[in-house]
Structure formats: structure tokens, C-alpha cells
VOBA-108133 format. One line per 8 residues: for each residue x, y, z of N, C-alpha, C, O, CB. Coordinates in pm, whole numbers, plus 50000, padded with zeros to 5 digits. Glycine has a CB too. Example, Ala and Ser with C-alpha at 12.3 -4.5 7.8 and 13.67 -1.06 7.14 Angstrom:
% residues 2
51319/49431/50780/51230/49550/50780/51320/49670/50780/51424/49668/50846/51131/49553/50905  51285/49775/50708/51367/49894/50714/51290/50003/50787/51341/50114/50804/51408/49940/50572
***
This chain:
% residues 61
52925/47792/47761/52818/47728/47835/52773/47821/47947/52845/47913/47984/52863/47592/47891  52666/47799/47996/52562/47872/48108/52676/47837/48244/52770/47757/48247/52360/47774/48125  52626/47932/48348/52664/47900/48491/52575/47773/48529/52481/47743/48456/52634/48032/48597  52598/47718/48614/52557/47628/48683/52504/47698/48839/52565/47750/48932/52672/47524/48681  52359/47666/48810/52284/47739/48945/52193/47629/49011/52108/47547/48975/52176/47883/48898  52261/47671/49136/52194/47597/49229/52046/47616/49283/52012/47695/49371/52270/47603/49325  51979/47543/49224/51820/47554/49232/51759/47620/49379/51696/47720/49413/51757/47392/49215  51813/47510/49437/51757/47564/49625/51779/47698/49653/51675/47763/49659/51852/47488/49767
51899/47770/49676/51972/47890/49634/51910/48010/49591/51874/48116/49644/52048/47861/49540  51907/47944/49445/51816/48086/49385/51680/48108/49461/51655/48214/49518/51768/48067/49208  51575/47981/49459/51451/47995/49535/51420/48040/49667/51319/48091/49716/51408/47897/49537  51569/47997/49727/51570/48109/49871/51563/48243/49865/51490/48317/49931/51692/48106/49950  51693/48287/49729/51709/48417/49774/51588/48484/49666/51585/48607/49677/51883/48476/49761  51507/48441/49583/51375/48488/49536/51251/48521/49615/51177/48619/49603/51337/48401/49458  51242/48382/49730/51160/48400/49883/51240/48524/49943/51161/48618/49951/51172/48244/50004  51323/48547/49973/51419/48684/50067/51345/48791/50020/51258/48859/50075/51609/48717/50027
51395/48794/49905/51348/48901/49801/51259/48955/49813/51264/49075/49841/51331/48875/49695  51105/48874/49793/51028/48884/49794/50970/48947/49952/50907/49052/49963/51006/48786/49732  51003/48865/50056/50968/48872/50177/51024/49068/50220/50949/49158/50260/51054/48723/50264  51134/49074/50199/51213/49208/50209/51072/49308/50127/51024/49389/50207/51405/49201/50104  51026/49311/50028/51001/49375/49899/50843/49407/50021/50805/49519/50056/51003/49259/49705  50771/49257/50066/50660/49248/50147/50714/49353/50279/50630/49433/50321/50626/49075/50187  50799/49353/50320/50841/49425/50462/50850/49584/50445/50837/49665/50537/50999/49367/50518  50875/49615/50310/50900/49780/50288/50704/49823/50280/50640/49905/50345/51022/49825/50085
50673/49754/50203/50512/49812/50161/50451/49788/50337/50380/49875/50386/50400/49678/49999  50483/49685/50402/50411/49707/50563/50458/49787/50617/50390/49818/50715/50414/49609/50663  50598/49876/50600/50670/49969/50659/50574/50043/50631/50478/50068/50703/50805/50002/50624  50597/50088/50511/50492/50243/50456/50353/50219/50512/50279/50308/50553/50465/50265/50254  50331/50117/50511/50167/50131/50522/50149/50136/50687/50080/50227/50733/50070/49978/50442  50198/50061/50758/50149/50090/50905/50275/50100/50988/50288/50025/51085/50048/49969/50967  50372/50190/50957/50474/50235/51029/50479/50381/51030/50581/50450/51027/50590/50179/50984  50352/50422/51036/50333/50559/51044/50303/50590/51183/50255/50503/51256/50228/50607/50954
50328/50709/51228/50293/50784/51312/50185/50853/51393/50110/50912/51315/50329/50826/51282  50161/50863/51473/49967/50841/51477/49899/50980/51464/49778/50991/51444/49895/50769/51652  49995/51101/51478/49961/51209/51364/49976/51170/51228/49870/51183/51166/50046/51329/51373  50068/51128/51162/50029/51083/51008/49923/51002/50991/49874/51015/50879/50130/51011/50940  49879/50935/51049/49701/50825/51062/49594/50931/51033/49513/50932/50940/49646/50742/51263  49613/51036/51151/49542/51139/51186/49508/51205/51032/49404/51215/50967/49625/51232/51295  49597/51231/51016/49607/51323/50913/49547/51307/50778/49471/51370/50705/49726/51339/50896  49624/51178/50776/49560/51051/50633/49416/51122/50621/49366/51205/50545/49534/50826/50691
49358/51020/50774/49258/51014/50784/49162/51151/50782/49039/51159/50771/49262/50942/50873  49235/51225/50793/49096/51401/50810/49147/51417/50675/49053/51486/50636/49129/51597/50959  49229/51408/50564/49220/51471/50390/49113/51393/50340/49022/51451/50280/49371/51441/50275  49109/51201/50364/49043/51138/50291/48891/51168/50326/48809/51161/50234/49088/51007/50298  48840/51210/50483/48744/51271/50492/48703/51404/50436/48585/51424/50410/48739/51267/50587  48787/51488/50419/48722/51629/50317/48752/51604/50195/48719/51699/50124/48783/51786/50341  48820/51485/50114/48790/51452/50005/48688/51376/49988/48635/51391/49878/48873/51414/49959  48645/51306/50050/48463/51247/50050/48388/51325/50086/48282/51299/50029/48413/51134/50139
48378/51406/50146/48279/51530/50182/48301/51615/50038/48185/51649/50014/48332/51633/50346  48375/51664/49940/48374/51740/49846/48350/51641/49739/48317/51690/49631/48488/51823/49840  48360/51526/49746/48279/51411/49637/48120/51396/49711/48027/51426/49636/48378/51216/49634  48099/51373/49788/47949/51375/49847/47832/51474/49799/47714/51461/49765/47962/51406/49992  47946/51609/49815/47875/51760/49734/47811/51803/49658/47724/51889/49650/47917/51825/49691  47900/51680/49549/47915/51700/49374/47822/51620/49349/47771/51636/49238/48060/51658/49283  47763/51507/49437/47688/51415/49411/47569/51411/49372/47495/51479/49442/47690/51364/49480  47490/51325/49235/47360/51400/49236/47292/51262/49294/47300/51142/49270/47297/51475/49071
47199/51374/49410/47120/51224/49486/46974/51188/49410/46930/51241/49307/47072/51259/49682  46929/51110/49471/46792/51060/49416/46665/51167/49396/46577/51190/49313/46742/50949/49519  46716/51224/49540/46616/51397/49534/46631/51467/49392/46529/51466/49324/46691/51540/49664  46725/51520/49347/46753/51596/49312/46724/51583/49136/46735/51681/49064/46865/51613/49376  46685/51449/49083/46706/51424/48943/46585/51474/48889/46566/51470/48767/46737/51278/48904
***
């Protein structure tokens, strides 16, 4: 026969789980450093400036 599981129990430690799992992705995402912000932030700008480049505008067709 199966274990016998205590319903309340499991659903807590599935909420934990979950909540923990939510706390690592807010770590990474805004537990950075405000040179790493910096930084983020000036690649994703010369990677839109070198997609902007490539771009064919309305002028140009």
C-alpha cells in the first residue's frame, strides 16, 4: 500500500517551494549591483543601436 500523506503538509511545503523558487529569480533579477544595472543597461543599448542600423526604414524602400 501507498504512504499516507498529509494533505495540509504537502500543500505547505509545495507553497515553500514555490515561494523559495520565486525568491532566487528576484535575487537574480534585482539583486544586482548598480554597476551590473549599468552595464546591462549600456550592451542592451549598443545592441539596439546595431539592430536600428540593420533596419530598413520607410525612407529607404
Amino acid at each position: 500500500m501507498g504512504d499516507i500523506v498529509n494533505l495540509k503538509r504537502f500543500r505547505k511545503k509545495r507553497a515553500r517551494d514555490q515561494a523559495a523558487k520565486d525568491a532566487d529569480a528576484r535575487r537574480a533579477r534585482f539583486g544586482r549591483s548598480k554597476a551590473e544595472r549599468q552595464r546591462d543597461q549600456e550592451e542592451n543599448r549598443k545592441l539596439n543601436s546595431v539592430l536600428d542600423h540593420h533596419r530598413i526604414g520607410e525612407d529607404q524602400t
